[in-house]
N, CA and C of each residue as an Amber inpcrd file, in Angstrom:
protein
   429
 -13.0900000  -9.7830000   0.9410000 -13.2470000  -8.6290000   1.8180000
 -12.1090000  -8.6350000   2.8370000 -11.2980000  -8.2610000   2.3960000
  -9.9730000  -8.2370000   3.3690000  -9.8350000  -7.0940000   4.7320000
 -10.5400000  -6.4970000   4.2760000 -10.3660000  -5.5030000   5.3970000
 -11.3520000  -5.8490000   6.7540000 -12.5930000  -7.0240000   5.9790000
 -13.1340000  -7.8350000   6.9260000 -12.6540000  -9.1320000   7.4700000
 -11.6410000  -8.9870000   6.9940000 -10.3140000 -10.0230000   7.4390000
 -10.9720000 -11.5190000   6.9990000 -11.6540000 -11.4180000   6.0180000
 -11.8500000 -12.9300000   5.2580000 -11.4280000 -12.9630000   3.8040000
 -10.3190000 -14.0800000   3.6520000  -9.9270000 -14.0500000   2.2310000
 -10.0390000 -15.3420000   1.3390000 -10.4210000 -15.5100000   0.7410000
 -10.4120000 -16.8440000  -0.0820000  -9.0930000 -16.9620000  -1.4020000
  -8.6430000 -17.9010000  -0.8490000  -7.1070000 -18.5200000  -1.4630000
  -7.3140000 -19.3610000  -2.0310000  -6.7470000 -19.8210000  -2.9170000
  -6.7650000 -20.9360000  -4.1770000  -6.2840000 -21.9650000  -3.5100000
  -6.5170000 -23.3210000  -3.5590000  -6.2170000 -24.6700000  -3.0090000
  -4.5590000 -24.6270000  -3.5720000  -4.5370000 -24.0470000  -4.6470000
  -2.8100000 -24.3160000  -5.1170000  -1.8790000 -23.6790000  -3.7710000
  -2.1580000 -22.3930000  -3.7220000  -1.6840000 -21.5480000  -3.2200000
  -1.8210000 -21.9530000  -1.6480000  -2.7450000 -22.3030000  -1.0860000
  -2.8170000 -23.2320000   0.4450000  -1.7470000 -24.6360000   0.7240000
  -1.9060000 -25.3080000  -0.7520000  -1.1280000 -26.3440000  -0.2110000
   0.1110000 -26.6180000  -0.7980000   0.7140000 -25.2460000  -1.0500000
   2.2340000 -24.7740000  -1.2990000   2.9340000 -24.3380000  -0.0620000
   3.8820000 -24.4290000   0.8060000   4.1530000 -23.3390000   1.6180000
   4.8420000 -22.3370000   1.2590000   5.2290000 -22.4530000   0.3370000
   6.3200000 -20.9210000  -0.2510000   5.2670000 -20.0750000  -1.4210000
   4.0310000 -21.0020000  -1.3680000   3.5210000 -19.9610000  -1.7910000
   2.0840000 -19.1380000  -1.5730000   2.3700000 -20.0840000   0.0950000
   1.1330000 -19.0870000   1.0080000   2.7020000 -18.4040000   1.8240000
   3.7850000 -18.2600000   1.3780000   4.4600000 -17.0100000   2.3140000
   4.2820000 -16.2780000   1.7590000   4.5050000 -16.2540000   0.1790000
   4.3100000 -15.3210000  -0.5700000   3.1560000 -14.2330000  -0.5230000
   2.2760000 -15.1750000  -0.3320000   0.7920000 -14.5240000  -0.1740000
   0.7110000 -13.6610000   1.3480000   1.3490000 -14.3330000   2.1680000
   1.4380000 -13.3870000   3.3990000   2.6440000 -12.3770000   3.1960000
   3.6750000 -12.5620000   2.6230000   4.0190000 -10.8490000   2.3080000
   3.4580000 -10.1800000   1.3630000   2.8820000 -10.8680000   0.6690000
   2.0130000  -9.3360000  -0.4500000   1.1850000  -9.0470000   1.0640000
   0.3060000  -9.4870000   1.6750000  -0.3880000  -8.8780000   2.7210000
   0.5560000  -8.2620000   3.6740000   1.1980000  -8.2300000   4.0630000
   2.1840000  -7.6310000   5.1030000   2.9700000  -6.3890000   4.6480000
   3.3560000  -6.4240000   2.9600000   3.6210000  -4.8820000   2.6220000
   2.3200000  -3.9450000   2.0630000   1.7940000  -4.7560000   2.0360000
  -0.1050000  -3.4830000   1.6400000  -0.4740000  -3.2540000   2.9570000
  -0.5430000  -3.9550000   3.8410000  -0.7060000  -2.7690000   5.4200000
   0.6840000  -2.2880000   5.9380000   1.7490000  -2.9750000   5.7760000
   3.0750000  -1.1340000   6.2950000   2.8650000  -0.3590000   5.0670000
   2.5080000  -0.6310000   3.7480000   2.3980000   0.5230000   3.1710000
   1.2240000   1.5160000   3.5250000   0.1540000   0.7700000   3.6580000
  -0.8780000   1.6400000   4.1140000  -0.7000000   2.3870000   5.5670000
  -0.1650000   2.0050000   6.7330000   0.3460000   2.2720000   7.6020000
   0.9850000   4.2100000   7.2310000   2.0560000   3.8010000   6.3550000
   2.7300000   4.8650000   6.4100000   2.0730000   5.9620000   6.0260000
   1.2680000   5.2860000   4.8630000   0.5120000   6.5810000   3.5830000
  -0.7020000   6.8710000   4.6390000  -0.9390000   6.2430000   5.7220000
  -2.3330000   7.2830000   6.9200000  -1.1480000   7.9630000   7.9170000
  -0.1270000   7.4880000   8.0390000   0.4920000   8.5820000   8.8900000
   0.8040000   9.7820000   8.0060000   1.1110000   9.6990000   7.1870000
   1.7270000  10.6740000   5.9600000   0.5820000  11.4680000   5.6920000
  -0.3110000  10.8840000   5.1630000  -2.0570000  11.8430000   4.8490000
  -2.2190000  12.4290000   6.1030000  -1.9260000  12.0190000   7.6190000
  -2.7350000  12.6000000   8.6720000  -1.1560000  13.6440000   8.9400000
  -0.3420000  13.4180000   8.6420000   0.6350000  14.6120000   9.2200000
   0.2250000  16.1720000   8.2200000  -0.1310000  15.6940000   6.4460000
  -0.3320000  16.4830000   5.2780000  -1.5540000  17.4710000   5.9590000
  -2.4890000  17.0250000   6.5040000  -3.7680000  17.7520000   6.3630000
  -3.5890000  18.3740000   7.8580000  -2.8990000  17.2650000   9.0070000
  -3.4260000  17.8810000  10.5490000  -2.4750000  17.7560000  11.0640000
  -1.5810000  18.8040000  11.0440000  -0.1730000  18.9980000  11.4640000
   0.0030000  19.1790000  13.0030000  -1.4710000  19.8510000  12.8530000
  -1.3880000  20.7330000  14.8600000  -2.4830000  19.5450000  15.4160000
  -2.4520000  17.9670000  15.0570000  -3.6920000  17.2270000  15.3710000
  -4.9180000  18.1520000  15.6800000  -5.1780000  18.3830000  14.7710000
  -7.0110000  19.3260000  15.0310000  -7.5100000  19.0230000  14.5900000
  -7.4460000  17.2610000  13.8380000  -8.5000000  16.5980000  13.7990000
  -9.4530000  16.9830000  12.4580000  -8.5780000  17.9570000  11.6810000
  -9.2350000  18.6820000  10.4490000  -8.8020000  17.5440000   9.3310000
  -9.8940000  16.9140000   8.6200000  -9.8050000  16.2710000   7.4370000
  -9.5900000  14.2420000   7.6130000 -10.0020000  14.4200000   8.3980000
 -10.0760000  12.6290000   9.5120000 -10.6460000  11.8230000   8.4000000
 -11.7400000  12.1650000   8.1730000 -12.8640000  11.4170000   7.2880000
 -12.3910000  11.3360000   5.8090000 -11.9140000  12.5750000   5.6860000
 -10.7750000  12.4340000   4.0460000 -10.0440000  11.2520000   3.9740000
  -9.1670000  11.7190000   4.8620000  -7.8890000  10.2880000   5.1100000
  -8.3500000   8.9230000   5.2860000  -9.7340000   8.7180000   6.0830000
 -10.2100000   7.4980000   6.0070000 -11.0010000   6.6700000   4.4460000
 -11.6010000   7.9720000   4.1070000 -11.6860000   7.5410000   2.7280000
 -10.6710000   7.3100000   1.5710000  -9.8510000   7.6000000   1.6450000
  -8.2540000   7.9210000   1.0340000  -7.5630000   6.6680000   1.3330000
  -7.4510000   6.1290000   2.5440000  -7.2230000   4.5960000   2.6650000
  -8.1800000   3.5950000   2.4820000  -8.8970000   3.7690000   2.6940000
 -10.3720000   2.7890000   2.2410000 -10.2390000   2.2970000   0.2120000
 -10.1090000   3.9190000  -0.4230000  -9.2790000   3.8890000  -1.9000000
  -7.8870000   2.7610000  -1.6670000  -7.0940000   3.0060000  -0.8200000
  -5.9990000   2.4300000  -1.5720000  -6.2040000   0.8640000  -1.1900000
  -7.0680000   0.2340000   0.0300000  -7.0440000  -0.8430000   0.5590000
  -7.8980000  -1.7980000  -0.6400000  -9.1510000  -1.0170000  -1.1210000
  -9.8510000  -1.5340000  -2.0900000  -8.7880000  -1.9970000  -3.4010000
  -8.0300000  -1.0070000  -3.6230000  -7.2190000  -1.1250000  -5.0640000
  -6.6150000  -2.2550000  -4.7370000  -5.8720000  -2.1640000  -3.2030000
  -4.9700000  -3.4540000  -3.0410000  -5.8040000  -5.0570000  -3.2160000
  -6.9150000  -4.6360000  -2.5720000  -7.5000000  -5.6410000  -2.2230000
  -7.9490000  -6.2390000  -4.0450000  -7.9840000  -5.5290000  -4.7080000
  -8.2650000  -6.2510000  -6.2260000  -7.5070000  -6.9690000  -6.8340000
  -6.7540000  -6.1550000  -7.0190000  -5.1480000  -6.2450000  -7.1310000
  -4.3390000  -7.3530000  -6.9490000  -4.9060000  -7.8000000  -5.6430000
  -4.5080000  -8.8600000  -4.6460000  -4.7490000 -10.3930000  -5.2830000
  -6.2620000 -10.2710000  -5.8150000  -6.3770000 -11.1950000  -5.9430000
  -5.7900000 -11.6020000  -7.3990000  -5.9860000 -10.5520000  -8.4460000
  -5.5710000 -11.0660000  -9.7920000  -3.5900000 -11.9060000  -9.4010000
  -3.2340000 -10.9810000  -8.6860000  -1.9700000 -11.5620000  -8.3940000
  -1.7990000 -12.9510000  -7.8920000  -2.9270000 -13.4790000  -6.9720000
  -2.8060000 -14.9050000  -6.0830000  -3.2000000 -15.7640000  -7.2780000
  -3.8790000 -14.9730000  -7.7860000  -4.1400000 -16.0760000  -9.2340000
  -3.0270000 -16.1910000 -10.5720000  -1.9720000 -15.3530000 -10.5460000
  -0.8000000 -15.5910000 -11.6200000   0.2240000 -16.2570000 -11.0910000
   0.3350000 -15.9950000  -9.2580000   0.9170000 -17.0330000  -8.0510000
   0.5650000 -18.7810000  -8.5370000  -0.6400000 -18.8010000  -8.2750000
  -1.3870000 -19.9680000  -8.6530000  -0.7760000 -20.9620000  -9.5910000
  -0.5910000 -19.8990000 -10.7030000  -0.0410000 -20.7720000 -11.9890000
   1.3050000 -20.5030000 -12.1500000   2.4410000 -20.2150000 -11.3420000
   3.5630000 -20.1000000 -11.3130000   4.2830000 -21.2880000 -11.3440000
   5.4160000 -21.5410000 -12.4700000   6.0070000 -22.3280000 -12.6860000
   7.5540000 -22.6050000 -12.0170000   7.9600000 -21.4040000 -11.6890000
   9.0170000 -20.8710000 -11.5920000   9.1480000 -20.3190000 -10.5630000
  10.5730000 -20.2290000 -10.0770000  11.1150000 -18.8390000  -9.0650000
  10.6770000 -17.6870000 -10.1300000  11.4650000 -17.5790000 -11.2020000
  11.4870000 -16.1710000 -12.1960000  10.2810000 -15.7580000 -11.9480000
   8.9170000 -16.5430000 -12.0990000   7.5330000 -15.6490000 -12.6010000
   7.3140000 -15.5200000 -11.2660000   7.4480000 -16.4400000  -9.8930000
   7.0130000 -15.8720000  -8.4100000   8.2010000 -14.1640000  -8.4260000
   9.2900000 -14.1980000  -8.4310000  10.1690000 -13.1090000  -8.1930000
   9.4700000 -11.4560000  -9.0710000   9.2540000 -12.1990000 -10.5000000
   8.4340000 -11.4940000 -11.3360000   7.0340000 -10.8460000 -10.1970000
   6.3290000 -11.1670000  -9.7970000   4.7410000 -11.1320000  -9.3840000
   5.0390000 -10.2750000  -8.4000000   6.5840000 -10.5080000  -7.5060000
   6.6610000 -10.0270000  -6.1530000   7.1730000  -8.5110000  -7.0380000
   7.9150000  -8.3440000  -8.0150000   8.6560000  -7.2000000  -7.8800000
   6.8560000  -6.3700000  -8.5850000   6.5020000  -6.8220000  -8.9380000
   5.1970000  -6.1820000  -9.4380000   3.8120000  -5.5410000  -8.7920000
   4.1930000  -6.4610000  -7.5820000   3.0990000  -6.2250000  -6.3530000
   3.9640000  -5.0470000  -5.5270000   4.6250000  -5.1140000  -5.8490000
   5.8550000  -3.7770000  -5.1200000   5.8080000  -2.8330000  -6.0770000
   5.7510000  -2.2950000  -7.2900000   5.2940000  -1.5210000  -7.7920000
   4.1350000  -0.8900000  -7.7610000   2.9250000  -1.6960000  -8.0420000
   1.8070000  -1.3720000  -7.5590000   1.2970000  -0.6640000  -6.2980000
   2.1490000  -1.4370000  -5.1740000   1.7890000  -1.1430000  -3.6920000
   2.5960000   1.5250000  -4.0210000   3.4860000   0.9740000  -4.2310000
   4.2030000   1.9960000  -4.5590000   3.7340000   2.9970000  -5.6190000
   3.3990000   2.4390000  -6.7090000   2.6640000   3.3660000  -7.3300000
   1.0390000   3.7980000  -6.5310000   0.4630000   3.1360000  -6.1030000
  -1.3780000   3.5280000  -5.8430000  -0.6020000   4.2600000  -4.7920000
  -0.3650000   4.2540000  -3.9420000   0.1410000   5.2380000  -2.4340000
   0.1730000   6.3470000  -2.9100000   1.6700000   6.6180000  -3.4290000
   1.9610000   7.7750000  -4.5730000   1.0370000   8.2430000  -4.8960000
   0.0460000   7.9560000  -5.8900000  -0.5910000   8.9670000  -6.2240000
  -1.7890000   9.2780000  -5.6270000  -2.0290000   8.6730000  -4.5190000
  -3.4240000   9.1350000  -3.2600000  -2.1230000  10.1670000  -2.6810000
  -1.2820000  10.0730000  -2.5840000  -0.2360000  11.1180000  -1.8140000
  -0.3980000  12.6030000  -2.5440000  -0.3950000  11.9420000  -3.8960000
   0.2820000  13.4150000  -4.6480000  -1.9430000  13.6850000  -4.8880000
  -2.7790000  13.1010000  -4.9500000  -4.1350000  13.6660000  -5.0620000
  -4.1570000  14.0280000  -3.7230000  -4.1350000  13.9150000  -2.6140000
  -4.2360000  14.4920000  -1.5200000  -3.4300000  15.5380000  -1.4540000
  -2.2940000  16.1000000  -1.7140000  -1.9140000  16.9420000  -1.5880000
  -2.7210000  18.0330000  -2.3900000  -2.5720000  17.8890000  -3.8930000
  -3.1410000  18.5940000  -4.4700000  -4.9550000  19.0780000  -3.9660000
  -5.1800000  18.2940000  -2.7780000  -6.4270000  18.9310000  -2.7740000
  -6.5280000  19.5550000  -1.7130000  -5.7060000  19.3440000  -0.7530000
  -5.3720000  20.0140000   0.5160000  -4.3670000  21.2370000   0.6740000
  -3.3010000  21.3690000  -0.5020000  -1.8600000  22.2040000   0.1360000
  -2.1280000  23.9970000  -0.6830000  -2.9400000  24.6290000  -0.0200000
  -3.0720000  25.6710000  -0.4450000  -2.3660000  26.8020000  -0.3190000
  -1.0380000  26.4140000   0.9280000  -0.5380000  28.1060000   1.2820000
   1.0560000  27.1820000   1.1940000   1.6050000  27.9860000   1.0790000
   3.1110000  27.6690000   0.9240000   3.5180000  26.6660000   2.3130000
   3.2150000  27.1100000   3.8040000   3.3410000  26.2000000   4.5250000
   2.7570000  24.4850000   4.1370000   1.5460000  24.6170000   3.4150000
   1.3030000  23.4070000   3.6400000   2.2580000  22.3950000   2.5170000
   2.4580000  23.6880000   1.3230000   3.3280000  22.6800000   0.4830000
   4.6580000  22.3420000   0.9530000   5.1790000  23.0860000   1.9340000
   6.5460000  22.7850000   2.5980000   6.4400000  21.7430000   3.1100000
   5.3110000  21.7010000   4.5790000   5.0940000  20.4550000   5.1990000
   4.8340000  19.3410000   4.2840000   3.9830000  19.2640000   3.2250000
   3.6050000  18.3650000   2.6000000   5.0100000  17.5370000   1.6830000
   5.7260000  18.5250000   1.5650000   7.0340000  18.0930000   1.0380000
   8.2800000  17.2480000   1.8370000   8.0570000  17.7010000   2.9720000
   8.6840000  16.8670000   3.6490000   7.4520000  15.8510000   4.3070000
   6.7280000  15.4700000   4.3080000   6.0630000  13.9600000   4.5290000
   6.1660000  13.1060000   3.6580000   6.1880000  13.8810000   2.3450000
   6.6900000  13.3000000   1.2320000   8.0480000  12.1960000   1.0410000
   8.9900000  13.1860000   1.6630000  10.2080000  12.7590000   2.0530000
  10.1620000  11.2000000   2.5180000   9.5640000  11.7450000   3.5800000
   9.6070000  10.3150000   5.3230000   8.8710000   9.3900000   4.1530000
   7.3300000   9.7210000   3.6420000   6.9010000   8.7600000   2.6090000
   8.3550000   7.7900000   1.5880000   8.5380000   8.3110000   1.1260000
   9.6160000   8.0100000   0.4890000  10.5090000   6.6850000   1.2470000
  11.1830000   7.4150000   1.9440000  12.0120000   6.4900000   2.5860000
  11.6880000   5.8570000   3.2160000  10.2170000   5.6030000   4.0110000
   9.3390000   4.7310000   4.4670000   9.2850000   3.5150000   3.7600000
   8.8280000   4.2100000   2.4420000   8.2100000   2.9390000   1.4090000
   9.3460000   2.1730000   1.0160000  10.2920000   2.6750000   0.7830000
  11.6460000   2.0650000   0.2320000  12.5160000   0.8550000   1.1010000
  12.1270000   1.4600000   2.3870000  12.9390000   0.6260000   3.3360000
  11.5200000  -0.6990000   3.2700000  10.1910000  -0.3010000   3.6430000
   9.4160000  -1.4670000   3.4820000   9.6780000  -2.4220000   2.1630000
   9.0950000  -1.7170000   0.8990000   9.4860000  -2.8120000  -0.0170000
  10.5630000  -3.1050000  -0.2580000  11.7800000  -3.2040000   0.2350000
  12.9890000  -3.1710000   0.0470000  13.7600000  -4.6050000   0.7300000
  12.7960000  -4.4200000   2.2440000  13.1630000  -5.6340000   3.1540000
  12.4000000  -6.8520000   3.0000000  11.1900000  -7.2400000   2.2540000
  10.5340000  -8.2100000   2.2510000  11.5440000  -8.9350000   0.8490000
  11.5830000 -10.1420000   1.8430000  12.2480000 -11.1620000   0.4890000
  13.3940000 -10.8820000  -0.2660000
């Protein structure tokens, strides 16, 4: 339950240190990613902050934190049995896909359920944008 901030780690993975860092940047790019994708959902729906669609967006991250949070673990467990730099480098560029793909498409389902008038697809297009280059510069700088 990560979002209850308790996680259970594999004894391998504790009494490695390079590979409880590891484990703290997969956690450190699933919240700036999530970070960005609730600023991004809350600019998409409530441009003039009016507070229209709050509870969406919270459920919408709650989706992507759960995915991460699964996600998370099958990964600490292929960490676990890592032999190599290659298969740790492997796991990281994969957890960076993932993080990147699930966002994405809560981005592009939120839009599609919110952008009904040409303004909103404009705005929504450029959050898109900032999304973008948000995510890029995050997974980009870890490691």
């Amino acid at each position: 339950d990560t979002q209850g901030g308790l996680l259970r780690l594999d004894a391998r993975i504790l009494g490695d240190e390079k590979r409880r860092a590891y484990a703290v940047t997969y956690i450190d790019m699933a919240e700036k990613v999530g970070y960005v994708l609730a600023k991004t959902l809350n600019k998409v729906i409530s441009p003039d902050k009016s507070k229209r669609g709050n509870g969406d967006v919270s459920q919408y991250l709650h989706q992507y934190y759960m995915g991460c949070e699964n996600n998370f673990y099958k990964v600490l467990q292929d960490l676990a049995a890592c032999d190599n730099l290659e298969k740790e480098n492997k796991l990281l560029a994969e957890w960076r896909s993932f993080l990147q793909e699930t966002a994405l498409n809560i981005v592009q389902e939120f839009e599609m359920r919110y952008c009904f008038q040409a303004a909103d697809l404009i705005r929504a297009q450029q959050e898109k944008k900032f999304f973008f280059n948000s995510i890029k510069k995050i997974l980009g700088e870890e490691r």
